[in-house]
PyMOL commands that place a pseudoatom at each C-alpha (Angstrom):
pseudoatom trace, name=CA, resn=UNK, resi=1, chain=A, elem=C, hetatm=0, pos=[58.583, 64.797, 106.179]
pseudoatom trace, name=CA, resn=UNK, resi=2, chain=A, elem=C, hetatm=0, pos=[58.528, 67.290, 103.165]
pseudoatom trace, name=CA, resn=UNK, resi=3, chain=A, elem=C, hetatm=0, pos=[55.568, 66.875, 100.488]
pseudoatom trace, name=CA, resn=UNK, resi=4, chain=A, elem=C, hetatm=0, pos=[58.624, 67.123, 97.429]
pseudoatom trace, name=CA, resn=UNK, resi=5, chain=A, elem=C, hetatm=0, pos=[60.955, 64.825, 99.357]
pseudoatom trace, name=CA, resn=UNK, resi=6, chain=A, elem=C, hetatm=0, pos=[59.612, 61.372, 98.154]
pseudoatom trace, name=CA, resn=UNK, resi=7, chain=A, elem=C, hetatm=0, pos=[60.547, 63.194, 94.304]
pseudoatom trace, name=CA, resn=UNK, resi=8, chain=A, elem=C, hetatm=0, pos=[64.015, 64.263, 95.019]
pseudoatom trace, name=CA, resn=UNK, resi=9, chain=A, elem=C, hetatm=0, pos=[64.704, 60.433, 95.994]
pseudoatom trace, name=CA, resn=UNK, resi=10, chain=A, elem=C, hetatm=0, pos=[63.136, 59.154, 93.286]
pseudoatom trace, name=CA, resn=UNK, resi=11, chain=A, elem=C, hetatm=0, pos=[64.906, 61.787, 90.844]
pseudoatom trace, name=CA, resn=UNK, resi=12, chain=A, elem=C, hetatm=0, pos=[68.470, 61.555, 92.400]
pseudoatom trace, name=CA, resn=UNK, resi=13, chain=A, elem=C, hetatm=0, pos=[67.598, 57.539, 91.968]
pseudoatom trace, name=CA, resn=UNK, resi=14, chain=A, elem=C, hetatm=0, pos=[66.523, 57.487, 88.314]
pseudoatom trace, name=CA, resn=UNK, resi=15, chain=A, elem=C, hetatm=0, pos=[70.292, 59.359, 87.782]
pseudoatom trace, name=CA, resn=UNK, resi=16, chain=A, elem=C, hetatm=0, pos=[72.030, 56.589, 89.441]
pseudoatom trace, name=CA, resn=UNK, resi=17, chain=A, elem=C, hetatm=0, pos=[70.731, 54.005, 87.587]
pseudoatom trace, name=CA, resn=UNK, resi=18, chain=A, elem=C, hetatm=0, pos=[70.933, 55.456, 84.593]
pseudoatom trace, name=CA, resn=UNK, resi=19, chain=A, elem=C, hetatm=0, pos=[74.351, 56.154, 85.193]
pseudoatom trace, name=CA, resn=UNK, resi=20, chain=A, elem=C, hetatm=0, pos=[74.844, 52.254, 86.385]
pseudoatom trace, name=CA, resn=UNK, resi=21, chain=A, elem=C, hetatm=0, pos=[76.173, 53.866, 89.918]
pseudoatom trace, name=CA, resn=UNK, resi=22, chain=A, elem=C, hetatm=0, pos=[75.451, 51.211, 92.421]
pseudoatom trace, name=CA, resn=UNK, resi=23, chain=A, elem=C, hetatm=0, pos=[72.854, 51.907, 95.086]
pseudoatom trace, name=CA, resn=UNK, resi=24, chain=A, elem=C, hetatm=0, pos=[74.002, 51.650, 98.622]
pseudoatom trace, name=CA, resn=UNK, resi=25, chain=A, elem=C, hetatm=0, pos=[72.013, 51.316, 101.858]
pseudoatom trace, name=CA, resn=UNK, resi=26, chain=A, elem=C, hetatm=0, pos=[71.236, 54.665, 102.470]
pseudoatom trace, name=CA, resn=UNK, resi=27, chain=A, elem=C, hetatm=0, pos=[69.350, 54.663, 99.188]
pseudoatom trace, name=CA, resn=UNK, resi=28, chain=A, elem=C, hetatm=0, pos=[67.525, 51.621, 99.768]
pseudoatom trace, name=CA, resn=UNK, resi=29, chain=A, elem=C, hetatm=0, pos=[66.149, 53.195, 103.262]
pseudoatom trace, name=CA, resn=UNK, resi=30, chain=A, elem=C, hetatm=0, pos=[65.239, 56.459, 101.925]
pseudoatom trace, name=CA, resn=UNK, resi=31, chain=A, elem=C, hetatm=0, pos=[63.426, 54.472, 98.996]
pseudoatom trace, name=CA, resn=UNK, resi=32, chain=A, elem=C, hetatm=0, pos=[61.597, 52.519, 101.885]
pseudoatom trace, name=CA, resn=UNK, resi=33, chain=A, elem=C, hetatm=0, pos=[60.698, 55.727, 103.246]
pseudoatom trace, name=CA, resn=UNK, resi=34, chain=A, elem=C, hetatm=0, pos=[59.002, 57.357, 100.017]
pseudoatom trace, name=CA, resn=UNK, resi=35, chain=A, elem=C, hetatm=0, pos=[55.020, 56.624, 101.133]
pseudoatom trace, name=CA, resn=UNK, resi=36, chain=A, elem=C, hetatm=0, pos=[55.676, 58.212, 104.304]
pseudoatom trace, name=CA, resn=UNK, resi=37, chain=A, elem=C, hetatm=0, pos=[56.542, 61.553, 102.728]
pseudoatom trace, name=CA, resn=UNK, resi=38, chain=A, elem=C, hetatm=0, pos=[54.435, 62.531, 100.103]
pseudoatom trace, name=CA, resn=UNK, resi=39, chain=A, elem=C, hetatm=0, pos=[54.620, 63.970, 96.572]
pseudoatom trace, name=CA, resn=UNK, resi=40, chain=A, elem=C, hetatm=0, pos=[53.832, 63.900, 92.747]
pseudoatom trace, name=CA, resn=UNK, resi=41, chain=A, elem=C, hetatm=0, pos=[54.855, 60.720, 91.751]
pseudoatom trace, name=CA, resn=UNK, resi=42, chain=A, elem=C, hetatm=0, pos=[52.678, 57.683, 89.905]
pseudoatom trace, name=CA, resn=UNK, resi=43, chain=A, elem=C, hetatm=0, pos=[53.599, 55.287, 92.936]
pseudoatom trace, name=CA, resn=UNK, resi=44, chain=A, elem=C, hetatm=0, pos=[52.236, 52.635, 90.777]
pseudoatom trace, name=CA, resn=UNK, resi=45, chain=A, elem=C, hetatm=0, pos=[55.694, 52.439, 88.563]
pseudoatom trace, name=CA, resn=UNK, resi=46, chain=A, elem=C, hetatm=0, pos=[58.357, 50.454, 90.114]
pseudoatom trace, name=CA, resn=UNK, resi=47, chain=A, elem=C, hetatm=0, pos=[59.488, 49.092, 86.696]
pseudoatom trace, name=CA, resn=UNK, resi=48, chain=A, elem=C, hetatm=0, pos=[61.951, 52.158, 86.988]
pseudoatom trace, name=CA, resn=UNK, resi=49, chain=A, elem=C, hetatm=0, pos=[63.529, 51.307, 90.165]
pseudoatom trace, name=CA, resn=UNK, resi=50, chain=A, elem=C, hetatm=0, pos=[64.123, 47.734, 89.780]
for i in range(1, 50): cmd.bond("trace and resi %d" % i, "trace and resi %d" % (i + 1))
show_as sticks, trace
zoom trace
């Protein structure tokens, strides 16, 4: 899996919630996905995705 992947699902996530669009289950398994393919992000802040 791409290195920047894990950020563009965490990015495309943050603008969902902020724009109170419901998540569905492809979200939700791409989020469970995110250790698996690397990137930039603090993984220690899940207060944002809650």
């Amino acid at each position: 899996m791409g290195k920047k992947k894990a950020d563009r699902v965490f990015k495309r996530l943050r603008k969902k919630k902020a724009a109170r669009e419901p998540w569905d289950e492809s979200d939700f398994a791409q989020l469970s996905l995110t250790p698996l393919m690397g990137g930039n992000n603090d993984k220690t802040r899940t207060d944002d995705y809650g």
